[in-house]
C-alpha positions as CSV (number, residue, x, y, z in Angstrom):
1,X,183.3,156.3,-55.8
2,X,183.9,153.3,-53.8
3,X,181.3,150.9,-52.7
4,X,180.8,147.4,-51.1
5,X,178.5,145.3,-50.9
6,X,177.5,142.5,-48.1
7,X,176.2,138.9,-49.4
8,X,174.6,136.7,-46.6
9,X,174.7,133.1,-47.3
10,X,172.1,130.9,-45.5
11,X,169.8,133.6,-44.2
12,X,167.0,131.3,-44.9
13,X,168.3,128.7,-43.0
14,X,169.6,130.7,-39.8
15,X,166.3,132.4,-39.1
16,X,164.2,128.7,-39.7
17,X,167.6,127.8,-36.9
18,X,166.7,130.8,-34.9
19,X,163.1,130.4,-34.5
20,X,163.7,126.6,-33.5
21,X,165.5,127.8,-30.5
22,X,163.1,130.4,-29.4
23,X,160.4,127.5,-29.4
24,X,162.8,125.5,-27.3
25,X,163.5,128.0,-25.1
26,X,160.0,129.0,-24.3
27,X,159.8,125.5,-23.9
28,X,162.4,125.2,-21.6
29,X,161.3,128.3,-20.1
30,X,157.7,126.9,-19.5
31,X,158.8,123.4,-17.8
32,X,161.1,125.8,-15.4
33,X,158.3,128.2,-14.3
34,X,156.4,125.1,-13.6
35,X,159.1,123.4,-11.9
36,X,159.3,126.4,-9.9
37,X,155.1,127.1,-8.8
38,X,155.4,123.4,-7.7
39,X,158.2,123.9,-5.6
40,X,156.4,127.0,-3.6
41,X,153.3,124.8,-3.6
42,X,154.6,122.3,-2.1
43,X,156.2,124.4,0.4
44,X,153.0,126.1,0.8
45,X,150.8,122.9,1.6
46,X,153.2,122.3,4.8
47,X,150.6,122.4,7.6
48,X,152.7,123.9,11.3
49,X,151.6,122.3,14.2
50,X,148.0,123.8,15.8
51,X,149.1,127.3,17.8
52,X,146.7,126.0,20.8
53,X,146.9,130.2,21.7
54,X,144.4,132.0,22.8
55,X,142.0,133.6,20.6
56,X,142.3,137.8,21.0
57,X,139.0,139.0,20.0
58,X,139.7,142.1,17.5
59,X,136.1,143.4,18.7
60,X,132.9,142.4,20.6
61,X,131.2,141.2,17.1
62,X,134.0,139.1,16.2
63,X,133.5,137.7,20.0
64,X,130.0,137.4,20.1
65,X,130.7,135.4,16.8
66,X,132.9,132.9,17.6
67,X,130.6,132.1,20.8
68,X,128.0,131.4,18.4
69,X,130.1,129.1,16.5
70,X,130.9,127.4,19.6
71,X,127.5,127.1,20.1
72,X,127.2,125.2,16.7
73,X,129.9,123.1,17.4
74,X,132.2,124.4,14.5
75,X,134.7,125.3,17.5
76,X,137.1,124.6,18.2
77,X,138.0,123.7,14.7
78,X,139.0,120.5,13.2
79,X,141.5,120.8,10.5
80,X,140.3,119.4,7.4
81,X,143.1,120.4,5.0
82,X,140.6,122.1,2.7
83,X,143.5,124.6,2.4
84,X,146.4,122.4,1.3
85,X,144.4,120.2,-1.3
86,X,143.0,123.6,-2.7
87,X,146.3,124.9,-3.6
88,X,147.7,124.7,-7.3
89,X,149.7,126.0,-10.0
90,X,148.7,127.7,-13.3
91,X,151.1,128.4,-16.4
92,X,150.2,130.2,-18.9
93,X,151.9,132.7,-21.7
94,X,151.2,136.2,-21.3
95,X,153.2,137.8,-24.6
96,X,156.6,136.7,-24.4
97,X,156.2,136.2,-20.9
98,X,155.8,132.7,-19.3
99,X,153.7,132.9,-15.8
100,X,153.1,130.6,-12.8
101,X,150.3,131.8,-10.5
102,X,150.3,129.7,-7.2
103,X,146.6,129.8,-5.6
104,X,144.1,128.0,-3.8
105,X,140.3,127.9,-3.9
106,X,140.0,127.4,-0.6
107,X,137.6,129.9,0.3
108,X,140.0,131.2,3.9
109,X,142.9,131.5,2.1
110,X,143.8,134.5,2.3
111,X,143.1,134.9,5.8
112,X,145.9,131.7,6.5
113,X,148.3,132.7,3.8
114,X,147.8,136.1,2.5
115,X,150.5,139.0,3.0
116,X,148.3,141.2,1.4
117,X,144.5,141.9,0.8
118,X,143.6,140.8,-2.2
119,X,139.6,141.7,-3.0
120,X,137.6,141.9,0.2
121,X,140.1,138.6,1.9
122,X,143.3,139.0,3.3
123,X,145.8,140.2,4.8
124,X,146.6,137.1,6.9
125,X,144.4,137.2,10.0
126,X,146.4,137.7,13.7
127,X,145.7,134.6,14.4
128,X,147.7,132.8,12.3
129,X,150.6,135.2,12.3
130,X,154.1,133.3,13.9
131,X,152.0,129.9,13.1
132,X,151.6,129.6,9.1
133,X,153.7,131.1,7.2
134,X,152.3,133.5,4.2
135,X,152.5,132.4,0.3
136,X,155.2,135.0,-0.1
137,X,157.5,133.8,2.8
138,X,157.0,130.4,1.1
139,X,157.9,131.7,-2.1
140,X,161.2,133.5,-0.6
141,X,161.8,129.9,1.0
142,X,162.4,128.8,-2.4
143,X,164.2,131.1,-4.0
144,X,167.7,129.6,-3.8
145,X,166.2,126.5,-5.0
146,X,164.1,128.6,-8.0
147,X,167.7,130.3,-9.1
148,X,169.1,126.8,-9.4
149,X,165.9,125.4,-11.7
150,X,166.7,128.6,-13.9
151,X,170.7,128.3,-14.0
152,X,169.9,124.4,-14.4
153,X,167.6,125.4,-17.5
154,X,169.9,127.7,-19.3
155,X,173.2,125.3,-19.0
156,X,170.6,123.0,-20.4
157,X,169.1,125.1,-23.0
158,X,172.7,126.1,-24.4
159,X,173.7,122.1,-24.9
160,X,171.1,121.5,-27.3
């Protein structure tokens, strides 16, 4: 009977190699799906020039509300960019995953720039439809630009 045996030289070695470049790379990874949030968040705080429409009442509550808010003097509105300073990006590792979660806490966010509902807020309310654009269109902005982070990264990762 024939047999053969296999010897691997360095095995050591090439796994201590092998787990330096999956730190790197989740390293890399990490600064590239930050690099990426900012880039929608940033496109995300752009304010668009005030619609100056007409408000469409959706019903007579909505309408006797927004009389009563005139009435308090909170219309019309003044913009006080609660909304763009209350955006910001999280990353964090989930598994083997690296994810950025682009939010605000402004409480009427989801009304300006949500495409869906998320909770009891959201979808983006009529009035601001054709005026801001929602957190996903922002993110589909981007996405030439987010490919180009990621090819960037890789070329970069595969230097070292």
């Amino acid at each position: 009977m024939a047999g053969a045996s296999v010897e691997i030289r360095g095995l050591r070695e090439l796994r201590a190699k092998l787990k330096r470049m999956d730190d790197s790379l989740r390293d890399e990874l990490a600064k590239t799906v930050r690099d990426a949030g900012k880039l929608v968040e940033i496109e995300t705080k752009r304010y668009p020039a005030p619609s100056r429409r007409k408000m469409q009442f959706v019903s007579e509550k909505q309408r006797r509300y927004v009389m009563w808010l005139v009435r308090q003097g909170k219309v019309p509105y003044r913009r006080t960019h609660q909304l763009e300073t209350g955006f910001n990006t999280m990353v964090k590792s989930i598994g083997n995953d690296v994810v950025a979660t682009v939010g605000s806490s402004a409480p009427h966010a989801a009304w300006v720039k949500g495409h869906k509902r998320f909770g009891s807020a959201g979808p983006q309310a009529a009035y601001h439809r054709g005026t801001w654009k929602t957190l996903l269109a922002d993110l589909q902005a981007k996405r030439g630009e987010i490919r180009e982070l990621f090819k960037t990264m890789v070329r970069r990762w595969i230097k070292k």
